[in-house]
Every structure is written in structure tokens, then in C-alpha cells.
C-alpha positions as CSV (number, residue, x, y, z in Angstrom):
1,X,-12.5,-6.4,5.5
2,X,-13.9,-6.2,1.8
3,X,-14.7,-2.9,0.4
4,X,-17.2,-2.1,-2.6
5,X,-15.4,-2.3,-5.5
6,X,-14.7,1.2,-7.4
7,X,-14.4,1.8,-11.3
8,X,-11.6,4.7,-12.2
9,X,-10.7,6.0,-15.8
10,X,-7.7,8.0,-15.9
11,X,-5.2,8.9,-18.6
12,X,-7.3,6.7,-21.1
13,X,-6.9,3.6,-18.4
14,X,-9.6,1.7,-16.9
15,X,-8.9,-0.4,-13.9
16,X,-11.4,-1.5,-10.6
17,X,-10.2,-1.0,-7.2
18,X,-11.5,-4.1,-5.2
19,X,-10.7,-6.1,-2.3
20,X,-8.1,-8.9,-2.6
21,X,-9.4,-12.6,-3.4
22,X,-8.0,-15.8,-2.8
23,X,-8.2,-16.0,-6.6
24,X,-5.7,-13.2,-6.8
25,X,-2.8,-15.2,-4.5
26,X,-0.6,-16.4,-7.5
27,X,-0.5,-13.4,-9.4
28,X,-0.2,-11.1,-6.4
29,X,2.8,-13.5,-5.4
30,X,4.3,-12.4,-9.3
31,X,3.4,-8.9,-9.2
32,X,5.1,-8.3,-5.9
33,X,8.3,-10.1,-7.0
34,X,7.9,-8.0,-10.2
35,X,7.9,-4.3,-8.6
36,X,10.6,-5.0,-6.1
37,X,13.0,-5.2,-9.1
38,X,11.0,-2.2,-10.4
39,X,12.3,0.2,-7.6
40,X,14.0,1.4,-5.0
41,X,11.1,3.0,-3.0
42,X,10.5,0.1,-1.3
43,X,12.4,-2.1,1.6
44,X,12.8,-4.9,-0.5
45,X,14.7,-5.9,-3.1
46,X,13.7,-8.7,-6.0
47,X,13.3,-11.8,-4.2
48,X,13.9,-11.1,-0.5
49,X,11.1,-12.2,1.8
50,X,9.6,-13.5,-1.3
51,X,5.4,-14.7,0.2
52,X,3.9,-17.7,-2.4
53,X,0.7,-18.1,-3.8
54,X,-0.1,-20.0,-0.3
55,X,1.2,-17.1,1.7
56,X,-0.8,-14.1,-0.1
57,X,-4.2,-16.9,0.5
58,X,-3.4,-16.6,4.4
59,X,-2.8,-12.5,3.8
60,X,-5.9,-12.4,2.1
61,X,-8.1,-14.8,4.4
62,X,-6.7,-13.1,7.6
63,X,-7.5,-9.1,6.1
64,X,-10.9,-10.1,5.0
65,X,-12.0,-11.5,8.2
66,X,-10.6,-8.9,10.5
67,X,-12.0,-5.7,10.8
68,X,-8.6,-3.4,10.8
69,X,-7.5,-5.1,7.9
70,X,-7.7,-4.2,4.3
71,X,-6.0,-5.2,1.2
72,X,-7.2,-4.0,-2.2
73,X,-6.1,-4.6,-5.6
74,X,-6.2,-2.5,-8.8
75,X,-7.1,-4.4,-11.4
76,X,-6.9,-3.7,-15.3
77,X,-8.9,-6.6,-17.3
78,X,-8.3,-9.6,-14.7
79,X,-4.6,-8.1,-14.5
80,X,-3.5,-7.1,-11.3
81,X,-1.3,-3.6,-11.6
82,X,-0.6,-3.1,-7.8
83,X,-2.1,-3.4,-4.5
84,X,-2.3,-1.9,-0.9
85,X,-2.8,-3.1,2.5
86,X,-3.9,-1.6,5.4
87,X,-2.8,-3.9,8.7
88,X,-4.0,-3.0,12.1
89,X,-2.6,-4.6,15.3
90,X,-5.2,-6.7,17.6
91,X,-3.7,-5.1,20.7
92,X,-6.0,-2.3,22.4
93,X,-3.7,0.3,22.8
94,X,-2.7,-0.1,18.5
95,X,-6.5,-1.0,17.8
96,X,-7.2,2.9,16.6
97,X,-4.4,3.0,14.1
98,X,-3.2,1.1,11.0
99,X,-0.2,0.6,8.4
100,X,-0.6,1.8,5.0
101,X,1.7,0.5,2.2
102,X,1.3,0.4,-1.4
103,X,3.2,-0.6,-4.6
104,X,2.4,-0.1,-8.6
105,X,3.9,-1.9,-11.2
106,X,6.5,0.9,-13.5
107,X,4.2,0.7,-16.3
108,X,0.8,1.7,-14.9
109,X,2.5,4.4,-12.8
110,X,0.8,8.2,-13.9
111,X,-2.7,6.9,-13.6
112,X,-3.5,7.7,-10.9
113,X,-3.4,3.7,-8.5
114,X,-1.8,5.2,-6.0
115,X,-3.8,8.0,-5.5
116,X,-7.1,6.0,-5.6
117,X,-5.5,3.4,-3.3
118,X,-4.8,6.2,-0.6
119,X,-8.4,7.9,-1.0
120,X,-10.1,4.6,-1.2
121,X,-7.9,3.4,2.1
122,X,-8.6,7.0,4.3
123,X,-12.4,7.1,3.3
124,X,-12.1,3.0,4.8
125,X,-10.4,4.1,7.8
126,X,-12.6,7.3,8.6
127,X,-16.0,5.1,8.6
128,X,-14.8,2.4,10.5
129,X,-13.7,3.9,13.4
130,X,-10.0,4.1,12.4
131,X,-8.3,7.3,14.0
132,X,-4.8,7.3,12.9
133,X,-3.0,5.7,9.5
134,X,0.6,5.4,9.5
135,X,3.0,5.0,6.9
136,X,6.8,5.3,5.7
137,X,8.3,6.7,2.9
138,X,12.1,7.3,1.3
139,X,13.0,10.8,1.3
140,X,13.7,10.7,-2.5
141,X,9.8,9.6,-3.3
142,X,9.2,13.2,-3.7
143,X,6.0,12.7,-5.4
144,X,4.7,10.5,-2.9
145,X,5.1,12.9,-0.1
146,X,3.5,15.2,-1.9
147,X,0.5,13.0,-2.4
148,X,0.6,12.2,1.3
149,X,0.9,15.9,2.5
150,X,-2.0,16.9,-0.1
151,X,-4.1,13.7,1.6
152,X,-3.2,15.5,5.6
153,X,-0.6,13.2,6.1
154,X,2.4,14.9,8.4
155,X,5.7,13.8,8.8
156,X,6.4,12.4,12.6
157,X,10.1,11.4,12.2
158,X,12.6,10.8,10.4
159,X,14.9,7.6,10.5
160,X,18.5,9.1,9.7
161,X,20.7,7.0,6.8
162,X,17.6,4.1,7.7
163,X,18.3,3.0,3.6
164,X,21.2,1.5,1.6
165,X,20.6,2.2,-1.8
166,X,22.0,0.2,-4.9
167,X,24.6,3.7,-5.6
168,X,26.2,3.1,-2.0
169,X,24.6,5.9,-0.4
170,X,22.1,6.0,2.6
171,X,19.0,7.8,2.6
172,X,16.4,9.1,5.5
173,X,12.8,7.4,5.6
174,X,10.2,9.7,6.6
175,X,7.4,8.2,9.3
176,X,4.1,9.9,8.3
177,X,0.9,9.7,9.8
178,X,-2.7,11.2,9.3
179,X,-5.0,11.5,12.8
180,X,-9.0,11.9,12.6
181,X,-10.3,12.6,15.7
């Protein structure tokens, strides 16, 4: 689904929050690539289930035409900094709940993407008839839960030792999930 498009300054950074656009496949195919050699927070690492230009065009074609879908990107003069989805599930008993995930490039982190990317994603949820939006997180993104928690997100479980991280130890991920209704 596409969403008006939102100007933020923060930190002395301007970006726009906006839907994804075909146009944006190749460089959301870099960007992705880029951040999962950026950090451990998320399941990948560089180059596993690597999605091409022509994959992110299907993403993109399938979220904007379905109406529990929603992919935004934060862009800083034509650059593309990070992104989120929102995927929902066309089964009924799933149809009131999506996925949230989201991911930042290092160097624009501290301005704020994430945050915007969450508030812009829950106010899209809440007037679409959206009751639940779920999401995981590794117990050492402290700041994240944080944000989450501040945001009424509450954590529903926790997978034990669910992570192998690159200093041979395994860490918890924490299910969280935010219900209005």
C-alpha cells in the first residue's frame, strides 16, 4: 500500500519517508547487502539470501498492491539510508496482524529513521484496520527495545540461545508485539 510521503529534520539531517518504488529495486538490493555486514542485529549476514534488483521490483509491486503490505524507504537526496516493511499474511485468521522489520545503514543511525519508520508504520496500521504488529528483536538491541516499549510494544516470548553471534556465543531474540483493539 503507498503512504503519503513525510519530510523529517533531525540532528541537522533531512530525509523523506515514502513508499518504496520500482525505481528504488537496485539500490535497495545494495543497501540491504550493505547493512547486513553493518550488524549483528539482524538474521542475516552479508550476502545470505541476497534479493536482486528484480526481486526487490516483485517486493515492491506485491506490497503496493495489497492492502496489509507496506514498505517505506528513508531517503536522504535520492539516497536510500534504510527501509521497513510491514508484511501481512492473506489467511483470515493472520489478516489482523502484520510483521514489522527495519534496518538503517551505520552512518545515518542517531537520526532518528528508525523511530520515524515505527511511528509512520503504527499510525498505518491503526487506520487501516490493522489490530496487532509483531516483530523480533536480539536481546543485546537494547536501544531498540526501548524504542519498542516506549511505542506499547510488549514482549510475548522469548526464543532461548535462538542467535549465533560472530564471538561464538548465543543470544535470546525477544518476540514483541503491540495490540489495538
Amino acid at each position: 500500500m503507498i503512504v503519503n510521503q513525510k519530510e523529517c529534520y533531525i540532528n541537522g539531517l533531512s530525509y523523506m519517508i515514502r513508499s518504496a518504488v520500482e525505481e528504488d529495486a537496485k539500490n535497495l538490493s545494495e543497501v540491504r547487502l550493505q547493512i547486513d555486514g553493518e550488524t549483528e542485529n539482524l538474521e542475516r549476514e552479508k550476502g545470505e539470501a541476497y534479493i536482486d534488483e528484480s526481486g526487490f521490483k516483485q517486493i515492491i509491486k506485491d506490497d503496493t498492491e495489497s492492502i496489509n503490505n507496506q514498505f517505506l524507504v528513508a531517503d536522504v537526496d535520492g539516497r536510500i539510508v534504510g527501509f521497513s516493511r510491514c508484511a501481512g499474511s492473506k489467511l483470515k485468521r493472520n489478516a489482523h496482524k502484520v510483521e514489522f522489520g527495519v534496518c538503517v545503514l551505520k552512518e545515518f543511525w542517531g537520526y532518528g529513521i528508525g523511530k520515524e519508520f515505527l511511528k509512520e508504520s503504527i499510525r498505518w496500521a491503526d487506520s487501516n484496520g490493522i489490530k496487532k504488529i509483531t516483530l523480533t528483536v536480539l536481546e543485546t538491541n537494547e536501544k531498540a527495545i526501548k524504542l519498542y516499549e516506549k511505542y506499547g510494544f510488549e514482549t510475548e516470548g522469548i526464543l532461548k540461545k535462538d542467535k549465533l553471534l560472530s564471538d561464538g556465543n548465543y543470544y535470546n531474540t525477544i518476540l514483541m508485539g503491540r495490540f489495538n483493539g
